[in-house]
C-alpha positions as CSV (number, residue, x, y, z in Angstrom):
1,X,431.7,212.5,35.6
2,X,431.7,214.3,39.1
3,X,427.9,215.0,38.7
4,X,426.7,211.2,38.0
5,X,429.4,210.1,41.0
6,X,427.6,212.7,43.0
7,X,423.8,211.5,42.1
8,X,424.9,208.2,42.7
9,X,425.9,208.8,46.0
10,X,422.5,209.8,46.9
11,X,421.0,207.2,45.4
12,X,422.9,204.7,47.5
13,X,422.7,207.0,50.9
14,X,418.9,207.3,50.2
15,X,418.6,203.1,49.9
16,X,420.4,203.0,52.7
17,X,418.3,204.9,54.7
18,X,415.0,202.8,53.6
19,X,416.7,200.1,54.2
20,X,416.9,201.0,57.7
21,X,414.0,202.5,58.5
22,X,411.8,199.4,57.4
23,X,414.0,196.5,59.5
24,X,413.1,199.3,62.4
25,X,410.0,198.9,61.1
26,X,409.3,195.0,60.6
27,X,410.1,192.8,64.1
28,X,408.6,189.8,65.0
29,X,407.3,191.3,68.9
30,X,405.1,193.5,66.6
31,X,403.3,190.5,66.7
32,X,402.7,190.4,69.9
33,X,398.9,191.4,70.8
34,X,398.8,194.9,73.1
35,X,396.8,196.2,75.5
36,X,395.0,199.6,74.2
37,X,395.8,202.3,77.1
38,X,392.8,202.6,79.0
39,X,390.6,205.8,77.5
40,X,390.5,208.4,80.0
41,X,386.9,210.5,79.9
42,X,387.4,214.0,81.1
43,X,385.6,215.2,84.0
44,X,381.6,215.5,83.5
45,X,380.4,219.2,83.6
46,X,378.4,220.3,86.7
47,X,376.8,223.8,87.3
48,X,378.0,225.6,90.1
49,X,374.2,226.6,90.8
50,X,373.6,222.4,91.1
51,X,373.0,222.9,94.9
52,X,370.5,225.5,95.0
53,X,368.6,223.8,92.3
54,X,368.1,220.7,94.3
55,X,367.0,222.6,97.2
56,X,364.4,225.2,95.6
57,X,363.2,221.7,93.9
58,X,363.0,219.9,97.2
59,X,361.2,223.1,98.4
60,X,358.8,223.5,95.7
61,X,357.7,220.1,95.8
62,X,354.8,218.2,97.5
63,X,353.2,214.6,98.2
64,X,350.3,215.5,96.3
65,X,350.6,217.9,94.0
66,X,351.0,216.3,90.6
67,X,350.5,212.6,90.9
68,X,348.2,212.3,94.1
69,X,348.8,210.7,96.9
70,X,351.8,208.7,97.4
71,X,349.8,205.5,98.7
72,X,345.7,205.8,97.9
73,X,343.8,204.3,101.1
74,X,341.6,201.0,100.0
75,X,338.6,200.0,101.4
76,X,338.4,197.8,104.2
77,X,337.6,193.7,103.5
78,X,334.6,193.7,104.6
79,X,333.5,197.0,101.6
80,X,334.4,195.0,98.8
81,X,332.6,196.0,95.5
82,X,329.5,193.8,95.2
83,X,327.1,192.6,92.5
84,X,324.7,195.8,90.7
85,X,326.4,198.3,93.5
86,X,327.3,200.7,90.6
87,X,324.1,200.8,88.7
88,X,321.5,204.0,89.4
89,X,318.9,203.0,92.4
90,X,315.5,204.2,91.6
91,X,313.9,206.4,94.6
92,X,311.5,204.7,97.1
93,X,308.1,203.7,96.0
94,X,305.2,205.8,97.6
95,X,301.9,205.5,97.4
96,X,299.7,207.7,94.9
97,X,297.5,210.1,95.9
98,X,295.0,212.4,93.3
99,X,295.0,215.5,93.7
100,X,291.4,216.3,93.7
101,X,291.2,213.7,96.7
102,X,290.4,216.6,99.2
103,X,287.1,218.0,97.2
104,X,285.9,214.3,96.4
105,X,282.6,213.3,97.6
106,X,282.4,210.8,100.5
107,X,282.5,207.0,99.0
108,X,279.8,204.9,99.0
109,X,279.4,202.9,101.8
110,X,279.9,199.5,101.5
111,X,277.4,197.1,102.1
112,X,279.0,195.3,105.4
113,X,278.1,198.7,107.1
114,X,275.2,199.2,109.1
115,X,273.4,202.4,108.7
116,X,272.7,204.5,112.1
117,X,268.8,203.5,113.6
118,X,267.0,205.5,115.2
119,X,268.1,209.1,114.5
120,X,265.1,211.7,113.9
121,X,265.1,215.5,112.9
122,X,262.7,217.8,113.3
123,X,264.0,219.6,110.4
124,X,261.4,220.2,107.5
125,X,263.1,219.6,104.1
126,X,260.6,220.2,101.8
127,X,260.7,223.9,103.8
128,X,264.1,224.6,103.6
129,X,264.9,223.2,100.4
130,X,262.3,225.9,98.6
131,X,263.7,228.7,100.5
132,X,267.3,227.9,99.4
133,X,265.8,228.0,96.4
134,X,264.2,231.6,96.7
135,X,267.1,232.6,98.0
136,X,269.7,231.7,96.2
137,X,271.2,232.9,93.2
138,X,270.9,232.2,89.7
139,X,274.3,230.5,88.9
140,X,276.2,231.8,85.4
141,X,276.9,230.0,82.5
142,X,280.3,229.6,82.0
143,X,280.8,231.9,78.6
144,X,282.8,229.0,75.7
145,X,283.4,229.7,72.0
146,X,282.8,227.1,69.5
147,X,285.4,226.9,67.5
148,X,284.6,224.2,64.8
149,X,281.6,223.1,62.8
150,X,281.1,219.6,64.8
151,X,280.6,221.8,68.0
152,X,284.0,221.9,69.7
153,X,284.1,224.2,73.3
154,X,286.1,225.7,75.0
155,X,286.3,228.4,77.4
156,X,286.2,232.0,76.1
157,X,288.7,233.2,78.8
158,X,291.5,230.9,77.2
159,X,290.8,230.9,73.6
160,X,292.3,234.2,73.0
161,X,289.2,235.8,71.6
162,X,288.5,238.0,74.8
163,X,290.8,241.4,75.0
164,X,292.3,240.7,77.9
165,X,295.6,242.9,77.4
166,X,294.6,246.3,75.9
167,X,292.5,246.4,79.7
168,X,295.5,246.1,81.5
169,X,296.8,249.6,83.1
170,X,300.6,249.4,81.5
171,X,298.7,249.1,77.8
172,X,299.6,252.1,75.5
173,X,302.9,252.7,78.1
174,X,306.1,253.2,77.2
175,X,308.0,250.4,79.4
176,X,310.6,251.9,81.7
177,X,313.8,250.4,80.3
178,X,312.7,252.9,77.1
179,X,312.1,255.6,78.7
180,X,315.8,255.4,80.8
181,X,317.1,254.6,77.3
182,X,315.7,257.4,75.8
183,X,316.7,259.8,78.9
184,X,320.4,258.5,78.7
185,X,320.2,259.2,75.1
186,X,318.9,262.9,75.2
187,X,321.7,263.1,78.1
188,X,324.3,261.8,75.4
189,X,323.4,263.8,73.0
190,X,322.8,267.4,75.5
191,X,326.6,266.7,76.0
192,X,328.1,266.0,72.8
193,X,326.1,269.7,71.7
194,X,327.7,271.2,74.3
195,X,330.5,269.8,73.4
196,X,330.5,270.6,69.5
197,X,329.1,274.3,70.6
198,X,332.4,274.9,72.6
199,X,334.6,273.7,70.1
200,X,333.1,275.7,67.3
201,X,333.4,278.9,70.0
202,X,337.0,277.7,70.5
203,X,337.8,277.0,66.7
204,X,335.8,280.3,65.5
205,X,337.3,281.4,62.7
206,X,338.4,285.5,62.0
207,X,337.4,287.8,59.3
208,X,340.6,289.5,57.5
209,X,340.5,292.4,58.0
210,X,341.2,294.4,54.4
211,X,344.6,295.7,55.0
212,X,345.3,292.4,55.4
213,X,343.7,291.7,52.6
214,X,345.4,294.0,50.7
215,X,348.7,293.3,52.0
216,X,348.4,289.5,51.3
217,X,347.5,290.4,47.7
218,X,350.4,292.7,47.0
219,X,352.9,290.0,48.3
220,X,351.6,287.4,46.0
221,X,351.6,290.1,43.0
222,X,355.1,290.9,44.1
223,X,356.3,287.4,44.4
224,X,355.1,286.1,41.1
225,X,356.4,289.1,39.4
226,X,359.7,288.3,40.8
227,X,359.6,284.6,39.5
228,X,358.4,285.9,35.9
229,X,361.5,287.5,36.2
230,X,363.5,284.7,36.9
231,X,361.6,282.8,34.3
232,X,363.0,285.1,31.4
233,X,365.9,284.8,32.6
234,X,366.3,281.1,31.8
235,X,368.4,279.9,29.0
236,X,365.8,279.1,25.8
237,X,367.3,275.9,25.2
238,X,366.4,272.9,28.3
239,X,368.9,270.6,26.9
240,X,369.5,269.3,30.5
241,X,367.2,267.6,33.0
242,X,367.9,270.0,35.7
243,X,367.1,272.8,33.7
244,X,363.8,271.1,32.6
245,X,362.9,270.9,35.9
246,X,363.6,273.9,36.9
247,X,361.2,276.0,34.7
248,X,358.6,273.0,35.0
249,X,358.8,274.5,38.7
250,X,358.5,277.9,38.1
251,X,355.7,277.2,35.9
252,X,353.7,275.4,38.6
253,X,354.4,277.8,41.4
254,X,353.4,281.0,39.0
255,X,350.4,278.7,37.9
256,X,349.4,278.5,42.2
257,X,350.2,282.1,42.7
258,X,347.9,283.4,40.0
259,X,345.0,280.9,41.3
260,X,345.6,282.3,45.2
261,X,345.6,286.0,43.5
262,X,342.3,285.0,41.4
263,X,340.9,283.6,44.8
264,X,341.3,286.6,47.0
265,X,340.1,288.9,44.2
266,X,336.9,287.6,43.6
267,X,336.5,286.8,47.1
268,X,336.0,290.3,49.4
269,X,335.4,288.3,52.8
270,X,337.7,285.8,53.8
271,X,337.8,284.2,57.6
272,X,341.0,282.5,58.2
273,X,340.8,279.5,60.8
274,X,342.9,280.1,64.5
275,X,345.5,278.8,65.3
């Protein structure tokens, strides 16, 4: 009976208590519109370097650097842009002159002109004409190919048919250019012989002498008699992998020793390269 009084108790403290807290809770002024609290914005950011920004970019900068000129000049009123101004203006017109005016013979004259009365010579034509004649000399026929069956000419010295360039005192000449190639070339080639010869001088390689032969000989004997040794002493049985491995290398370095043995015996000169 205490324990139900007791729960019971709570029961009615914890009604109570709700009870409360919601007519705390529940009020007419709640109705009352409010005025949201202003929001506050914290304090923008700035660089402590803003200053010397602004003046290296002040520094740095110019009227017309990026953009051009802060106000373009305009023509005067009187230059304003007229009708075709734009369009390409052909050169002056000259008159034409041929160029074989110079040799030409002297026109005709016309028939307005008066011819010149009254001029004798004593000179006798007939005369001089015959000894021009005598005198002068036989000109030459200007030497032409025909170079088609209906009689086409033309002049030998152009056709290509004269040998005009195996006459000329450079044919059969190596050119310069080749023959500096072909000095720089033997130069090249002088120094990289040199250069081989020296090496080879410098690399030379040195006969063993035969104590050394001998001496390299007996250490390889002596060496593969001492790992035939160690290879009877291994245990018959490789049922591990280290011990597999272990004769497999003891085969292979008695299999090298016997081929550097086999080597030096059949071979009485040996030259070692130095170091």
């Amino acid at each position: 009976y205490s324990v139900n009084k007791a729960a019971r108790d709570r029961e009615i403290e914890r009604g109570t208590q709700q009870a409360m807290s919601t007519s705390t809770q529940e009020s007419v002024y709640n109705l009352i519109p409010k005025d949201s609290p202003p929001v506050v914005k914290p304090q923008r950011y700035q660089s402590k370097f803003h200053g010397n920004v602004k003046t290296e970019l002040k520094q740095n900068r110019s009227s017309n650097k990026t953009l051009g000129p802060t106000k373009v000049p305009l023509n005067p009123p009187q230059d304003y842009l007229k009708k075709r101004t734009k369009e390409p203006r052909l050169p002056e017109k000259k008159e034409f002159q041929y160029s074989d005016k110079e040799g030409r013979k002297p026109a005709v004259p016309k028939h307005t002109e008066k011819p010149q009365l009254g001029v004798k010579s004593n000179r006798n034509f007939i005369t001089t004409n015959a000894v021009s004649n005598i005198m002068s000399v036989a000109k030459k026929p200007t030497p032409v190919s025909c170079d088609t069956v209906m009689g086409d000419k033309q002049e030998l010295e152009h056709s290509g048919l004269l040998p005009k360039y195996v006459t000329k005192k450079e044919y059969g000449k190596v050119p310069s250019y080749l023959q500096k190639r072909q000095q720089d070339m033997a130069e090249a080639q002088a120094e990289y012989d040199h250069y081989i010869q020296e090496s080879c001088q410098r690399d030379a390689m040195g006969q063993l002498s035969e104590e050394e032969r001998s001496g390299i000989l007996a250490g390889l004997k002596e060496k593969w008699q001492d790992l035939y040794q160690q290879y009877q002493g291994l245990s018959v049985v490789t049922d591990t992998i280290s011990k597999r491995m272990r004769k497999e290398w003891m085969e292979e370095q008695m299999r090298q020793i016997e081929k550097d043995i086999e080597t030096i015996e059949k071979h009485t000169s040996i030259y070692v390269a130095q170091p």
